[in-house]
C-alpha positions in Angstrom: -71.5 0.9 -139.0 -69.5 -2.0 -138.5 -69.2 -1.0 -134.7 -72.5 -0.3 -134.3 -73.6 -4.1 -135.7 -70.8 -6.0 -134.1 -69.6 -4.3 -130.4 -73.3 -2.6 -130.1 -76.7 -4.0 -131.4 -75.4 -7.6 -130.1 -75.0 -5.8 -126.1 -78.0 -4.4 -126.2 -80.8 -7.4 -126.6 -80.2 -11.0 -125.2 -79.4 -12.3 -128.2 -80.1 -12.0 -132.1 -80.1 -15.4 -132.9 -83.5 -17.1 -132.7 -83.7 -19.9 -130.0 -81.2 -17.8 -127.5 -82.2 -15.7 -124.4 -85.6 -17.0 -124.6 -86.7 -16.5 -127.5 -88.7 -19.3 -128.9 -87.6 -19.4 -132.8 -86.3 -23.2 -134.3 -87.4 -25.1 -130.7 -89.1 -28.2 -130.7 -92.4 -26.1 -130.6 -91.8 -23.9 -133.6 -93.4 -26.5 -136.3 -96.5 -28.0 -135.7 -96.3 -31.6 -137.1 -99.0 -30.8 -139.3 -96.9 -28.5 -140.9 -94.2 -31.3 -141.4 -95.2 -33.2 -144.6 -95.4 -29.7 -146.4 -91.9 -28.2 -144.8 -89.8 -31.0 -145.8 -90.8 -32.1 -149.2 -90.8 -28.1 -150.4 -87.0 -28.0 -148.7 -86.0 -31.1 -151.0 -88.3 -29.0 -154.3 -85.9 -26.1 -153.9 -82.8 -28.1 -153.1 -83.9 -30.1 -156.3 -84.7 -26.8 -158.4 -81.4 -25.4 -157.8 -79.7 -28.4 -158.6 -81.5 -28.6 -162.1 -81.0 -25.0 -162.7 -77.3 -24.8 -162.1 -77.0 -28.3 -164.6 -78.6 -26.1 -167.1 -76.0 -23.0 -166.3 -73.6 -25.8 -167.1 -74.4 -27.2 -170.0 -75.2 -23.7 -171.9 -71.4 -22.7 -170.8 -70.3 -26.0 -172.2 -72.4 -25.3 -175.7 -71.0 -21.5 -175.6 -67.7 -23.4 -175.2 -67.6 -25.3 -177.8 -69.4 -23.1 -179.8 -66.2 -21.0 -179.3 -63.7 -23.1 -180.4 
C-alpha cells in the first residue's frame, strides 16, 4: 500500500494538496469575511480547550503522584 499512496495516487491527479494544480482550497477566496469573526475566535476556543484540558491531565498525574508516594 505504501507504493500505491506514495509513487502512485500522487502521479495520477495534479496534486493532493488543496491550493495546487488549480484547485481552489485555502486561497484568498476560500473564506468569506463574514465567516471571519466566527473562524478565528472558535480556532483560539479549541486551542484554549486543549490547553485547559491537558493542565487538568497534569495536575491529576501530579495528585496520583503524590498520592503514590
Amino acid at each position: 500500500m505504501m507504493i500505491v499512496f506514495i509513487i502512485i495516487l500522487p502521479r495520477m491527479g495534479d496534486s493532493l494538496h488543496p491550493g495546487k494544480g488549480g484547485n481552489p482550497g485555502f486561497s484568498s477566496y476560500d473564506l468569506d469575511h463574514r465567516l471571519r469573526p466566527v473562524f478565528y475566535p472558535a480556532v483560539i476556543g479549541w486551542t484554549l480547550l486543549g490547553v485547559w484540558i491537558m493542565n487538568i491531565r497534569l495536575r491529576i498525574r501530579n495528585i496520583n503522584k503524590s498520592l503514590e508516594s
